[in-house]
Legacy VTK file of the C-alpha trace (Angstrom):
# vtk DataFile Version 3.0
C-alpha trace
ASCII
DATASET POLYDATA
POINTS 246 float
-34.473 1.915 -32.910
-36.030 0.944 -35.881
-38.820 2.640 -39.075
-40.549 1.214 -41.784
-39.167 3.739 -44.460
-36.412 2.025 -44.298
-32.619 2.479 -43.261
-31.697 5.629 -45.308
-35.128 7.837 -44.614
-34.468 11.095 -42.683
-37.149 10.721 -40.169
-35.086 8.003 -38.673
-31.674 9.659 -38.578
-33.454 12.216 -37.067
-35.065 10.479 -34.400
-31.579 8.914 -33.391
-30.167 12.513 -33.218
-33.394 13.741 -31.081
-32.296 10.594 -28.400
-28.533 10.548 -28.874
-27.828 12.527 -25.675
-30.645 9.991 -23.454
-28.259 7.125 -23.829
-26.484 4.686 -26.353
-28.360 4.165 -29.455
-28.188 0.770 -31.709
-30.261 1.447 -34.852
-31.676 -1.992 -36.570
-34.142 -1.082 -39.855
-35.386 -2.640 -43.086
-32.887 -2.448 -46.023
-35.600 -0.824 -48.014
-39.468 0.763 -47.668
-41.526 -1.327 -45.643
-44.336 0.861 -45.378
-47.809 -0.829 -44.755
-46.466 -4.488 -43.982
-48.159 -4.444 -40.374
-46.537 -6.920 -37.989
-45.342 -9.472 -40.470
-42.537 -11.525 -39.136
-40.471 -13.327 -42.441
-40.422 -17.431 -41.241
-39.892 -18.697 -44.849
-36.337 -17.987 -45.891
-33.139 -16.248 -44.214
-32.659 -13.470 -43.226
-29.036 -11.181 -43.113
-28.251 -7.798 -41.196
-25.014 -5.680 -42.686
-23.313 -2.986 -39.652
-22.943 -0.462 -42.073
-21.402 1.230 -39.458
-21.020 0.468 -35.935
-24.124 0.447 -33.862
-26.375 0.536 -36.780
-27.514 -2.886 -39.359
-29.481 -2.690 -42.081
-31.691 -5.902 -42.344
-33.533 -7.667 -45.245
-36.760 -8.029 -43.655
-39.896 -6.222 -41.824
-39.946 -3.947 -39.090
-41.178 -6.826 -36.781
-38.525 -8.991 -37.993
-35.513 -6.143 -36.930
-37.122 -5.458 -33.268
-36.263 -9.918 -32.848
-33.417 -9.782 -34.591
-31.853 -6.700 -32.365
-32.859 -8.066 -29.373
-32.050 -11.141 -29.721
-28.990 -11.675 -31.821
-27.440 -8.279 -32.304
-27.294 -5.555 -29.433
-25.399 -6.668 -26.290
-28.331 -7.244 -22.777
-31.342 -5.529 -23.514
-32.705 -2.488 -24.630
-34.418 -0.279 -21.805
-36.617 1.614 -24.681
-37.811 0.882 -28.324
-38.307 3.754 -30.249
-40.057 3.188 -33.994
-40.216 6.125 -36.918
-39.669 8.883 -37.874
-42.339 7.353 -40.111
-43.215 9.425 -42.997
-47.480 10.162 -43.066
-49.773 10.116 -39.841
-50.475 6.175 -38.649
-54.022 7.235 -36.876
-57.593 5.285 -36.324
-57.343 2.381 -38.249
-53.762 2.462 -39.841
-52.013 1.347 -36.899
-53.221 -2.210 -37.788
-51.645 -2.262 -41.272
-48.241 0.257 -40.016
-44.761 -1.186 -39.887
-43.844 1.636 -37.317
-46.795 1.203 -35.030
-46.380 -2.815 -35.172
-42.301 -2.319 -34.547
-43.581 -0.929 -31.195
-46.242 -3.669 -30.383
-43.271 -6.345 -31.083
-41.256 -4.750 -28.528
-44.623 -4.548 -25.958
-45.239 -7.964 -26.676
-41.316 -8.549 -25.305
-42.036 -6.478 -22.315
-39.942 -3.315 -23.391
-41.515 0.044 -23.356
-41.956 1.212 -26.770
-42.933 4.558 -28.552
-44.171 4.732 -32.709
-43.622 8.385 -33.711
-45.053 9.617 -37.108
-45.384 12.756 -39.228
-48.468 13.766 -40.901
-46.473 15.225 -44.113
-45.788 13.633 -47.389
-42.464 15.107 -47.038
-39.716 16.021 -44.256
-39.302 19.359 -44.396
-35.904 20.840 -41.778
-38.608 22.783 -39.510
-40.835 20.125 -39.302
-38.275 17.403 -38.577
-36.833 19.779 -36.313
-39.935 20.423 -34.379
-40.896 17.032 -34.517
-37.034 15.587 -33.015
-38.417 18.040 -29.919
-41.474 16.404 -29.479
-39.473 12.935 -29.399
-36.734 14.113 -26.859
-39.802 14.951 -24.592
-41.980 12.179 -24.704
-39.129 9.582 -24.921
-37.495 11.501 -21.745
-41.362 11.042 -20.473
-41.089 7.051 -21.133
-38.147 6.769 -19.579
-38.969 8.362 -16.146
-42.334 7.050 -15.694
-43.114 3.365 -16.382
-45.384 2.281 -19.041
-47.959 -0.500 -18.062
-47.317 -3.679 -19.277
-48.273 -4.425 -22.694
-48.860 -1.022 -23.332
-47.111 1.188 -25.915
-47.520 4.790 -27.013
-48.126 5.784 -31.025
-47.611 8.971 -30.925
-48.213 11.405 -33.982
-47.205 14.873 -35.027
-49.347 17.393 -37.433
-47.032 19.093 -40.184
-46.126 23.240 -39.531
-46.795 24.787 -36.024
-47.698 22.296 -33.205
-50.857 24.270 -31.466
-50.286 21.552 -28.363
-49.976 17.999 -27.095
-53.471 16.044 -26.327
-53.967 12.622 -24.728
-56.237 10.261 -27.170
-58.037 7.641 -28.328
-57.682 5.773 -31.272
-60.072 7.130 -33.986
-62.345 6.119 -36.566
-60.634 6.553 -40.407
-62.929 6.547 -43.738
-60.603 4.803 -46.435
-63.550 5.133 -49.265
-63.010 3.888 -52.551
-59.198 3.532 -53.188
-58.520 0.705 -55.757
-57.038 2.543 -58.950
-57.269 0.444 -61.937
-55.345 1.065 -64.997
-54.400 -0.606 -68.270
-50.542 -1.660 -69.110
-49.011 -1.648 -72.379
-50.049 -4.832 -73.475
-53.683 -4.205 -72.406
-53.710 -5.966 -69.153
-55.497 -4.625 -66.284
-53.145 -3.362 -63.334
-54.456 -2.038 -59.559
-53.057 0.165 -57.035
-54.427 -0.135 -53.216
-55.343 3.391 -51.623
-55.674 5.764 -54.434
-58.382 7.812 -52.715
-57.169 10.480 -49.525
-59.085 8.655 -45.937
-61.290 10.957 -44.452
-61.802 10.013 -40.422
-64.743 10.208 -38.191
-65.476 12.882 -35.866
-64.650 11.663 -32.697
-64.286 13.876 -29.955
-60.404 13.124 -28.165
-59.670 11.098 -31.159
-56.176 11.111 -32.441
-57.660 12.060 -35.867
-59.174 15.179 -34.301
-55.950 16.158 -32.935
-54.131 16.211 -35.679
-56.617 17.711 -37.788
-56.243 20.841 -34.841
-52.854 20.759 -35.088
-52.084 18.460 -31.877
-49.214 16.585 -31.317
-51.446 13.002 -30.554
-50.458 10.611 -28.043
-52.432 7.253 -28.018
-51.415 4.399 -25.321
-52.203 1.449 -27.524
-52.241 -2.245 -25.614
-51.254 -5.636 -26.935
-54.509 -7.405 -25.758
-57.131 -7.484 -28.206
-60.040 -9.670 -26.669
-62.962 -7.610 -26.901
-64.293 -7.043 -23.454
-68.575 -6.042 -24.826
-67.824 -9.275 -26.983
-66.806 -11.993 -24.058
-69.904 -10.319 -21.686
-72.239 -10.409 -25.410
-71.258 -14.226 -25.934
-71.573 -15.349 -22.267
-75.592 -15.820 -23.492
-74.711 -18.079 -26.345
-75.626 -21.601 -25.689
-71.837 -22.606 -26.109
-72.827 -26.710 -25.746
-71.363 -27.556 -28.785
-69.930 -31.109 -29.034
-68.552 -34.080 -31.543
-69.023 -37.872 -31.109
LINES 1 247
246 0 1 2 3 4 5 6 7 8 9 10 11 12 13 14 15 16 17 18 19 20 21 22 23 24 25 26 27 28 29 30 31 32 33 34 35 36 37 38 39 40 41 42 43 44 45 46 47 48 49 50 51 52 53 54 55 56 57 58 59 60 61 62 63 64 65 66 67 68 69 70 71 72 73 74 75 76 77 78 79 80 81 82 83 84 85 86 87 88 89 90 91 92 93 94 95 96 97 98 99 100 101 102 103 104 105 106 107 108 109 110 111 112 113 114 115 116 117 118 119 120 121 122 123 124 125 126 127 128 129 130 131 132 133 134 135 136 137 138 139 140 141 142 143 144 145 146 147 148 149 150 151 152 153 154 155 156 157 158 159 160 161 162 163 164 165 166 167 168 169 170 171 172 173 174 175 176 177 178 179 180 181 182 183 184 185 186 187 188 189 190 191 192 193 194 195 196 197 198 199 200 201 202 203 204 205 206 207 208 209 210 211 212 213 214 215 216 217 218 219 220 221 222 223 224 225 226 227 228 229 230 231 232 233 234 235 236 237 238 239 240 241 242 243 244 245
């Protein structure tokens, strides 16, 4: 189990209480927020995991670096299920290629392990929706782990905020990021930026996982590993691909 908020957020002690009972648990997350960092994997310097107590190690890197590090130099044989989140805000559309939680999940995919990304559309965990959402885990991870996911495949699954009006099968959708670059001036009259000041909007995409949530559906998109572009190889098979060097 792992989350990109970081060791210490409440959506991921309460997805290990929501799975306690479905078998034993090893928890391996970033020392800190990792939110946004995608699938970077840290090759550059060291890295160092602390058991702060047993079965669970807080590590000094990304989300994609604690899904290698638990499988392959921490947890005794290997894990039947990897479970990413409780991450804090939706990951739908087009986040999933910049999430920490989603990419977690697509590390352990590319492994060959079944793996689930669960996420909250709230800027806060609130006890009801945490509580509702630790219900929606224990189903679809008891789901996962009677029914075998395809290879390469890997679930991100995503859960509105207040009363869940149902559970809908999706696609990913379409999100509308518009203009988010805040600039501001420091102190000493230099020009600083922040990246996504402005709320996305999404496209309106009939069985999207955007338009589930926005209806108040618990969204659950089967996301692959493979990313060739199947209209793109039968589009280039015309190109007069003759190119050669002396």
């Amino acid at each position: 189990m792992t989350n990109d908020d970081g060791i210490y957020s409440p959506g991921l002690a309460s997805l290990a209480d929501a799975v306690t009972g479905l078998g034993p648990v090893v928890i391996v997350a970033p020392d800190r927020n990792r939110s946004a960092i995608g699938h970077a994997l840290t090759l550059d310097s060291p890295l160092r995991a602390e058991e702060i107590r047993k079965n669970v190690f807080s590590v000094d890197g990304t989300p994609t670096d604690c899904v290698n590090l638990g499988v392959h130099g921490l947890i005794d044989g290997k894990p039947k299920l990897v479970v990413s989140g409780i991450n804090l805000g939706a990951n739908l559309g087009d986040d999933i290629t910049y999430s920490g939680t989603v990419c977690a999940a697509m590390e352990a995919a590319l492994m060959g392990f079944p793996a689930i990304a669960f996420s909250l559309d709230s800027r806060e965990f609130t006890v009801d929706d945490l509580a509702r959402t630790s219900a929606v885990v224990d189903y679809v991870v008891g789901m996962v782990l009677t029914a075998d996911l395809p290879q390469g495949t890997f679930l991100n699954v995503n859960i509105p905020t207040g009363s869940i009006k149902g559970i809908k099968l999706t696609c990913q959708g379409k999100r509308h990021y518009g203009e988010g670059i805040v600039q501001k001036i420091d102190p000493r009259g230099r020009s600083y930026y922040w990246i996504g000041g402005a709320n996305p909007g999404f496209e309106d995409i009939p069985g999207s996982d955007c338009n589930a949530i926005a209806a108040g559906q618990v969204s659950i998109t089967p996301l692959r590993t493979g990313l060739t572009s199947e209209s793109g190889l039968q589009l280039l098979a015309a190109w007069p691909l003759s190119f050669t060097m002396d």
